[in-house]
LUMTOR-554572 format. One record per residue (C-alpha): residue number from 1; residue in one letter; x, y, z. Coordinates in Angstrom, 2 decimals. Example, Ala and Ser with C-alpha at 12.3 -4.5 7.8 and 13.67 -1.06 7.14 Angstrom:
2
@guvex 1	donu A	c1 12.30	c2 -4.50	c3 7.80
@guvex 2	donu S	c1 13.67	c2 -1.06	c3 7.14
END
This chain:
105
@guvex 1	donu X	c1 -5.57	c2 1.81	c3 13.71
@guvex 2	donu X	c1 -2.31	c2 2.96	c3 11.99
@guvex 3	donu X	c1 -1.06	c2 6.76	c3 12.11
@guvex 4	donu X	c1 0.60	c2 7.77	c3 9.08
@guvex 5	donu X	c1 3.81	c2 8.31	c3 10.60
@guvex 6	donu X	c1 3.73	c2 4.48	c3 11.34
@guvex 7	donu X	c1 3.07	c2 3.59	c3 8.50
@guvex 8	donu X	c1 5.44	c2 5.73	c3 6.59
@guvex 9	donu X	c1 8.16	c2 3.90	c3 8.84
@guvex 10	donu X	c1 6.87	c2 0.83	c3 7.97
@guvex 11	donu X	c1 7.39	c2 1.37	c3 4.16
@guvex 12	donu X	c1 10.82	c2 2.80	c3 4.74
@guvex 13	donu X	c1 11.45	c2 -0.21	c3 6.89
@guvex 14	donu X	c1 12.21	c2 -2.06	c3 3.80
@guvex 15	donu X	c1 15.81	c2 -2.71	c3 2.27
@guvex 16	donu X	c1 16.36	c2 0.20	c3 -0.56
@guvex 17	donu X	c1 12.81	c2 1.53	c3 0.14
@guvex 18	donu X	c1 12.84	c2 5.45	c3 -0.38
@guvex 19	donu X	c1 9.87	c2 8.14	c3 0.04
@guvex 20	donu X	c1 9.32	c2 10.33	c3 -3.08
@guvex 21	donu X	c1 6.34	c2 13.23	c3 -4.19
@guvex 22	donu X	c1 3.90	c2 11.63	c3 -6.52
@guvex 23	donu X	c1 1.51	c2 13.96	c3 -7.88
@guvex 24	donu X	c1 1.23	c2 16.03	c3 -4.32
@guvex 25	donu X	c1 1.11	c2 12.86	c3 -1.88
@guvex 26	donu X	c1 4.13	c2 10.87	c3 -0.68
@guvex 27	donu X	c1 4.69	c2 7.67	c3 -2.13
@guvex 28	donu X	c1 7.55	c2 5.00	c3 -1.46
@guvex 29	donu X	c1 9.45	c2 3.16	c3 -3.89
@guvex 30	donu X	c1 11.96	c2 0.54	c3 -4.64
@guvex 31	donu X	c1 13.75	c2 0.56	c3 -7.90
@guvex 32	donu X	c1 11.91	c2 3.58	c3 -8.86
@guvex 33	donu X	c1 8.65	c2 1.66	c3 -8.68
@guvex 34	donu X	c1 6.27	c2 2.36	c3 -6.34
@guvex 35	donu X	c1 4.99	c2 0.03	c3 -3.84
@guvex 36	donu X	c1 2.84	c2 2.22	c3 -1.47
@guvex 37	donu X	c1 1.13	c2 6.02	c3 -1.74
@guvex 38	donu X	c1 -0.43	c2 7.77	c3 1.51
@guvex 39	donu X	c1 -3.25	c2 9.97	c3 1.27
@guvex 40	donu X	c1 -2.75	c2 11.62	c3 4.53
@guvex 41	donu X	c1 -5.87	c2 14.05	c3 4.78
@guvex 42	donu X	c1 -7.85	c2 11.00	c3 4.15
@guvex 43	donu X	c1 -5.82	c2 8.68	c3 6.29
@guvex 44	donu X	c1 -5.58	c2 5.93	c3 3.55
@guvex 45	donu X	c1 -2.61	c2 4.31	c3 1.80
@guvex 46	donu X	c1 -2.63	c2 2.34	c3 -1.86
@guvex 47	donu X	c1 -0.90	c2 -0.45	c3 -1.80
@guvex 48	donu X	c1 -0.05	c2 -1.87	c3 -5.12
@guvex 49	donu X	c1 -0.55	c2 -5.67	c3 -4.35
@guvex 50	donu X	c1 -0.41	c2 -8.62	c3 -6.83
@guvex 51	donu X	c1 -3.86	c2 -9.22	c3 -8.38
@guvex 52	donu X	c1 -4.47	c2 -12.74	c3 -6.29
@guvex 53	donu X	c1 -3.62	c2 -10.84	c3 -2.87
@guvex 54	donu X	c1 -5.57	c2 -8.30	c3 -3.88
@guvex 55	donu X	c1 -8.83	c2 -10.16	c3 -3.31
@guvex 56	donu X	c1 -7.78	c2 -12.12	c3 -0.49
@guvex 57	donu X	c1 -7.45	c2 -8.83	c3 1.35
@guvex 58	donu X	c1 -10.73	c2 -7.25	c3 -0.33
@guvex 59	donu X	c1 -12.69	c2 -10.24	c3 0.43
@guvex 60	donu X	c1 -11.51	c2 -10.30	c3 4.11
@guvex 61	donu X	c1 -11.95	c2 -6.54	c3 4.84
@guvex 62	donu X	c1 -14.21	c2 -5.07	c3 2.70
@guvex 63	donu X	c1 -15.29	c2 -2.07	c3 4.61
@guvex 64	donu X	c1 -12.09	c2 -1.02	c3 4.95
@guvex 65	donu X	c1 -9.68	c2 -2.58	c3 2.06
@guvex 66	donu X	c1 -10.60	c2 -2.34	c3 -1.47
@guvex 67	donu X	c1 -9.74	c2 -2.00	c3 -4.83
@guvex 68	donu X	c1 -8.96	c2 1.54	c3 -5.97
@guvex 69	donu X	c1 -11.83	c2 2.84	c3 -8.49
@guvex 70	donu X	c1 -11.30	c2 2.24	c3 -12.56
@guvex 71	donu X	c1 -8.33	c2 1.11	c3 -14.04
@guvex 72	donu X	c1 -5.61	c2 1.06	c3 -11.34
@guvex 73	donu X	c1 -7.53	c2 -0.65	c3 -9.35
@guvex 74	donu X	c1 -7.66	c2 -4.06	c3 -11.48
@guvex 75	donu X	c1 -4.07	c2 -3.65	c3 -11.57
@guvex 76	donu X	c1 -3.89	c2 -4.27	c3 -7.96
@guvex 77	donu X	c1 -4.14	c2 -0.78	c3 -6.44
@guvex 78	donu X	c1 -5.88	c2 -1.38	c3 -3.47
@guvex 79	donu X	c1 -7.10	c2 1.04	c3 -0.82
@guvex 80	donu X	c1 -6.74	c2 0.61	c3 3.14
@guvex 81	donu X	c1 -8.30	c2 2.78	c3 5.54
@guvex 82	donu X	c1 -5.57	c2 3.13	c3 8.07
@guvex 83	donu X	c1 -8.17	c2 3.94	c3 10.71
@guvex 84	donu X	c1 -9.32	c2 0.46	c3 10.79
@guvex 85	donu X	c1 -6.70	c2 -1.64	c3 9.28
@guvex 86	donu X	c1 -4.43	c2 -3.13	c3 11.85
@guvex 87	donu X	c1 -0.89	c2 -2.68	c3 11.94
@guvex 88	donu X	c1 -0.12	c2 -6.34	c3 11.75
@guvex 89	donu X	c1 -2.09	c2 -6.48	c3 8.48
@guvex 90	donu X	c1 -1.25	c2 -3.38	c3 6.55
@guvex 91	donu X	c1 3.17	c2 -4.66	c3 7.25
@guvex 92	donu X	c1 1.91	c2 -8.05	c3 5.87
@guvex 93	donu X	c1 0.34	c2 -5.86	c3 2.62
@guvex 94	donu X	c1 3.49	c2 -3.97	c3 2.42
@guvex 95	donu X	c1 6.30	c2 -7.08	c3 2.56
@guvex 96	donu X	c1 3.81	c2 -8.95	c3 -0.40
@guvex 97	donu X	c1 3.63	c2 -5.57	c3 -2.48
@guvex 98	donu X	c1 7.58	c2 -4.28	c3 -1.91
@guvex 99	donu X	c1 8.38	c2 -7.89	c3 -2.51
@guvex 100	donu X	c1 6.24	c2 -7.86	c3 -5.59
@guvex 101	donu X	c1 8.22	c2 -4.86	c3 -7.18
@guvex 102	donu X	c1 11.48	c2 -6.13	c3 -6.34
@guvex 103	donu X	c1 10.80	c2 -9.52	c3 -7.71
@guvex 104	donu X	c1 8.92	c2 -8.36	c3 -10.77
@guvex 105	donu X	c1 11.34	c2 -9.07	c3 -13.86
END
């Protein structure tokens, strides 16, 4: 299990990262893109992952990491319960989607 405020520090953990409102919930961003958004009442976070990693993580954890419903989510939003995702997993989700932004051209 992650607690928000871990996780939070785990996004901001990252070079240039920065937390920002988005539509009532916090989200982080590099390069004014975001990478993460927490849903704190629901203890989740979206992580915007690259469409292959997307499924890898889906496919491994499906009760508790999934695509986000409708569009967004075959864009690579993907939902993680942070009740049940480990911490060593959700950083490794994190570095592949802040990495993702900051690489994207």
């Amino acid at each position: 299990m992650v607690d928000i405020e871990t996780c939070r520090k785990l996004a901001l953990g990252f070079p240039d990262a920065v937390e920002q409102e988005h539509f009532g919930i916090p989200s982080f961003r590099v390069n004014k893109k975001i990478f993460m958004t927490l849903r704190p009442k629901e203890n989740l976070a979206m992580i915007k992952l690259p469409e292959f990693a997307q499924s890898v993580y889906a496919a491994s954890n499906p009760a508790f990491i999934y695509p986000v419903k409708g569009f967004w989510g075959t864009k690579g939003a993907t939902m993680f319960d942070l009740t049940k995702v480990k911490k060593s997993i959700l950083h490794t989700a994190l570095k592949e989607a802040y990495d993702s932004v900051v690489n994207k051209k």
